[in-house]
Backbone as numpy.savetxt, mean C-alpha at the origin, in Angstrom:
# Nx Ny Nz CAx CAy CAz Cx Cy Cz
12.84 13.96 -4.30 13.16 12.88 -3.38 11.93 12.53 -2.56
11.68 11.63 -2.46 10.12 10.83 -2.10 10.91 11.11 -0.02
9.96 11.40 0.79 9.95 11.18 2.38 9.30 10.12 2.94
9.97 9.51 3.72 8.60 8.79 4.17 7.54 8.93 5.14
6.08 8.59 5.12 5.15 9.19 5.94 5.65 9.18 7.51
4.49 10.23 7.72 5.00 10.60 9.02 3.77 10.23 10.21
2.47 10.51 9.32 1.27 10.02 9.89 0.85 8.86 9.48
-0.22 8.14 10.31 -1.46 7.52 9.92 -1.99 8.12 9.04
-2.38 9.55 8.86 -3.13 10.66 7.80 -2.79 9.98 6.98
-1.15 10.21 6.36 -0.84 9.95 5.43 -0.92 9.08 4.73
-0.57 8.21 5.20 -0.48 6.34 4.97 -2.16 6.03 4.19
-3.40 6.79 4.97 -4.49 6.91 4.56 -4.58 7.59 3.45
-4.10 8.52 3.30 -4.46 9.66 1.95 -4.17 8.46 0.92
-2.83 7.68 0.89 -2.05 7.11 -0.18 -2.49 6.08 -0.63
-3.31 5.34 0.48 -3.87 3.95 -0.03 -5.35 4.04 -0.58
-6.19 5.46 -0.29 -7.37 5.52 -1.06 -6.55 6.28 -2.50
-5.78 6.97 -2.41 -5.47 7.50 -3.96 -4.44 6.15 -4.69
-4.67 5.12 -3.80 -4.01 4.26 -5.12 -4.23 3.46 -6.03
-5.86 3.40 -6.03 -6.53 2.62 -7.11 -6.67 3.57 -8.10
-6.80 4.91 -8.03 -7.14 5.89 -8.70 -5.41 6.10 -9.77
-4.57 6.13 -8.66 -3.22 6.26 -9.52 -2.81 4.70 -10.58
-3.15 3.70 -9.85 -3.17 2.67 -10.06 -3.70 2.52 -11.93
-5.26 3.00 -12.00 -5.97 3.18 -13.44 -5.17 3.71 -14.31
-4.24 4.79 -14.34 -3.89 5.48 -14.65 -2.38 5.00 -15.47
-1.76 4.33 -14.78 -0.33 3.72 -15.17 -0.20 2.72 -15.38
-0.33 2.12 -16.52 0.65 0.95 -16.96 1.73 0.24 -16.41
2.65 1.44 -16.18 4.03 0.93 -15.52 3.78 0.13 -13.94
2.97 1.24 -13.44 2.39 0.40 -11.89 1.80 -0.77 -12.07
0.78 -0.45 -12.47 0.04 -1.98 -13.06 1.15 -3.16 -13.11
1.93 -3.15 -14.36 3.21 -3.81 -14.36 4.13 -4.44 -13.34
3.98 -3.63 -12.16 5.54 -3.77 -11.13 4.20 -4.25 -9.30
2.83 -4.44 -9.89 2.46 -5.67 -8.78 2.81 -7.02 -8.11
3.50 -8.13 -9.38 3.50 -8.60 -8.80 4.21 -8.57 -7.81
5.65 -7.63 -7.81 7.01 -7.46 -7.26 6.65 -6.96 -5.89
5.15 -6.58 -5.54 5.03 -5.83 -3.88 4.97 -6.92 -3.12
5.83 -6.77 -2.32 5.93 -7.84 -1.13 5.66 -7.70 -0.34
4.99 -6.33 0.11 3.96 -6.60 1.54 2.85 -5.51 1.11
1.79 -5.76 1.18 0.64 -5.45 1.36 0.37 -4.69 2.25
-0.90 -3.79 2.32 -1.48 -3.15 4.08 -2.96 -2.74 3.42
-4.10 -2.88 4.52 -5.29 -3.13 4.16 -5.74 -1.99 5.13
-6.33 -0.86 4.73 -7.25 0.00 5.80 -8.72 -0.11 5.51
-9.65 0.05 6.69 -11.27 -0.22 6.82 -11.52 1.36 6.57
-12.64 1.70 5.45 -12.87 3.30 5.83 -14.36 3.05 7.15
-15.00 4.21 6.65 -15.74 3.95 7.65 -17.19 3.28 7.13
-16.88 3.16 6.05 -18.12 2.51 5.90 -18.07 0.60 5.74
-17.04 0.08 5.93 -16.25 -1.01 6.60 -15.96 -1.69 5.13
-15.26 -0.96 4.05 -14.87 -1.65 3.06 -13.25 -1.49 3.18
-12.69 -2.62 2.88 -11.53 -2.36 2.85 -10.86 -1.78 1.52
-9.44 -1.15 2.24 -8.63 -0.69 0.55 -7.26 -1.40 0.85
-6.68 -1.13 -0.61 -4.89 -2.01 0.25 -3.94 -1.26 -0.38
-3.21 -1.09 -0.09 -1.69 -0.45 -0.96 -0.25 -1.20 -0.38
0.39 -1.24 -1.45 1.95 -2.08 -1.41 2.93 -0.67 -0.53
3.68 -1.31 0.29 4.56 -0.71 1.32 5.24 0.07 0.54
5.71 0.17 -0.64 6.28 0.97 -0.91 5.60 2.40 -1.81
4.71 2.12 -2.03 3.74 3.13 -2.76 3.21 3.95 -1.06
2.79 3.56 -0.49 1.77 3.83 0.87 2.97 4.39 2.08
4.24 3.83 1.66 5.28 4.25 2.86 5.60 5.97 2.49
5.17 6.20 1.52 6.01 7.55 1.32 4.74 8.87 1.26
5.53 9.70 1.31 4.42 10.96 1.27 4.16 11.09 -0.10
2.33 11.25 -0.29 1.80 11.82 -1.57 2.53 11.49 -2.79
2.77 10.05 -2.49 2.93 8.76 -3.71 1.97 9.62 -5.06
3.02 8.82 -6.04 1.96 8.85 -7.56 2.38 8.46 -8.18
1.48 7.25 -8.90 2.22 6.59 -10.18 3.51 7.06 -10.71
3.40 8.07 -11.03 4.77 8.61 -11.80 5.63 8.63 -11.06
6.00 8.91 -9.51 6.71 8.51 -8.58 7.65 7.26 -8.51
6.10 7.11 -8.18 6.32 5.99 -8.05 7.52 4.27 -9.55
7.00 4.35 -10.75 7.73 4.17 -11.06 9.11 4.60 -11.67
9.28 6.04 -11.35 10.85 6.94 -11.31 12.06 5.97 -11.12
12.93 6.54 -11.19 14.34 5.73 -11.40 14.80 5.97 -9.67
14.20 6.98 -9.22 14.70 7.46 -7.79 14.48 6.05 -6.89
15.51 5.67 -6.21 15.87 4.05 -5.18 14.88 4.47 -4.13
14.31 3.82 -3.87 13.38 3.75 -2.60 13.49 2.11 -1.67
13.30 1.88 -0.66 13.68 1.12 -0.43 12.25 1.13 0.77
11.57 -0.90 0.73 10.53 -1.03 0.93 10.86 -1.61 2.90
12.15 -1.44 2.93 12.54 -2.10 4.21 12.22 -0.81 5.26
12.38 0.41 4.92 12.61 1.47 5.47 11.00 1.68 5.72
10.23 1.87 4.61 8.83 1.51 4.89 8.04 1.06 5.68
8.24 -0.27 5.29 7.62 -1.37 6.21 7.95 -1.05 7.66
9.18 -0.95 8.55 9.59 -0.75 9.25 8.91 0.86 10.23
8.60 1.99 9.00 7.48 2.72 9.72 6.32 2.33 10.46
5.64 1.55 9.09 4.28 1.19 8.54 4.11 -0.07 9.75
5.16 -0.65 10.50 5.09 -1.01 11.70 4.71 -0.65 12.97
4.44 0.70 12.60 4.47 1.43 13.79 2.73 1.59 13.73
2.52 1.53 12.77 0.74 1.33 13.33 -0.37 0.60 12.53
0.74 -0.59 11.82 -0.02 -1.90 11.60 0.52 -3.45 12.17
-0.12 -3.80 12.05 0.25 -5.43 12.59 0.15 -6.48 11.15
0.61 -6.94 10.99 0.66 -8.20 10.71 -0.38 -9.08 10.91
-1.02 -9.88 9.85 -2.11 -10.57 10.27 -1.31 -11.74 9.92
-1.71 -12.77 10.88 -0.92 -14.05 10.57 -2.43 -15.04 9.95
-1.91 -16.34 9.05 -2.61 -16.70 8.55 -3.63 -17.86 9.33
-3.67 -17.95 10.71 -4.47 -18.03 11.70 -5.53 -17.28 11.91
-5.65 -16.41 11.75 -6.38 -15.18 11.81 -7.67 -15.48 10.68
-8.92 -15.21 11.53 -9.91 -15.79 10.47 -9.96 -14.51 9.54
-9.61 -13.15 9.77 -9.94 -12.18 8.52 -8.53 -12.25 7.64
-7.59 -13.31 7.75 -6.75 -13.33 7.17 -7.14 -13.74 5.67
-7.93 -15.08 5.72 -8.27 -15.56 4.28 -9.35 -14.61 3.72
-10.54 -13.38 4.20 -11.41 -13.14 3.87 -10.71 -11.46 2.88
-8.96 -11.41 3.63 -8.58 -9.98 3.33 -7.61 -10.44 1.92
-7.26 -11.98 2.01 -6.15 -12.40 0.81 -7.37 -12.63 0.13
-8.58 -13.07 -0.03 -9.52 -13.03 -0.96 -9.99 -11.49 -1.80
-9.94 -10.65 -0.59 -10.50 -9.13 -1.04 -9.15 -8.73 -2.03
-8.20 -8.82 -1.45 -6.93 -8.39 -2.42 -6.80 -9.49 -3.82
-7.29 -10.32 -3.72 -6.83 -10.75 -4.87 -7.96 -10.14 -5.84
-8.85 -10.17 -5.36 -10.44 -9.59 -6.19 -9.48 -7.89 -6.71
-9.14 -7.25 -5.95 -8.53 -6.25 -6.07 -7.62 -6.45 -7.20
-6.63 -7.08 -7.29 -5.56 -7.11 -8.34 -6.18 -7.20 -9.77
């Protein structure tokens, strides 16, 4: 049964291991277009990474997890993942420079 994160830590561990899990699975690959919210962290060397709310909401995500039959639900997520991100609205001048980086990403 997948938990959902409890830290910032976490949320971090999940979105740098998800390009890596990402290579790896087909099935993930597959079930992008279906993520409906996004989240973008800066490391420190100021590149961004991104992971879909429902891969990044849960503890020590993994492809294989991740596409499992087990119901997860991205409302419950997001609704954490609120708790220590914002929303960039499309006013926001790093708004178009971060929907550019993610699409380069996909």
């Amino acid at each position: 049964m997948s938990n959902i994160v409890a830290t910032p830590a976490q949320v971090v561990a999940n979105i740098k291991r998800f390009p890596a899990e990402l290579d790896k699975s087909a099935d993930l690959q597959s079930r992008l277009a279906y993520a409906r919210a996004w989240y973008a962290h800066r490391d420190e060397n100021g590149d961004w990474h991104f992971g879909p709310s429902k891969f990044i909401g849960y503890r020590n995500m993994t492809a294989a997890e991740y596409v499992n039959e087990d119901p997860r639900d991205g409302r419950h997520t997001e609704r954490k993942l609120a708790t220590w991100f914002a929303e960039l609205h499309e006013s926001d001048p790093l708004h178009d420079d971060l929907s550019d980086q993610l699409t380069t990403f996909l």
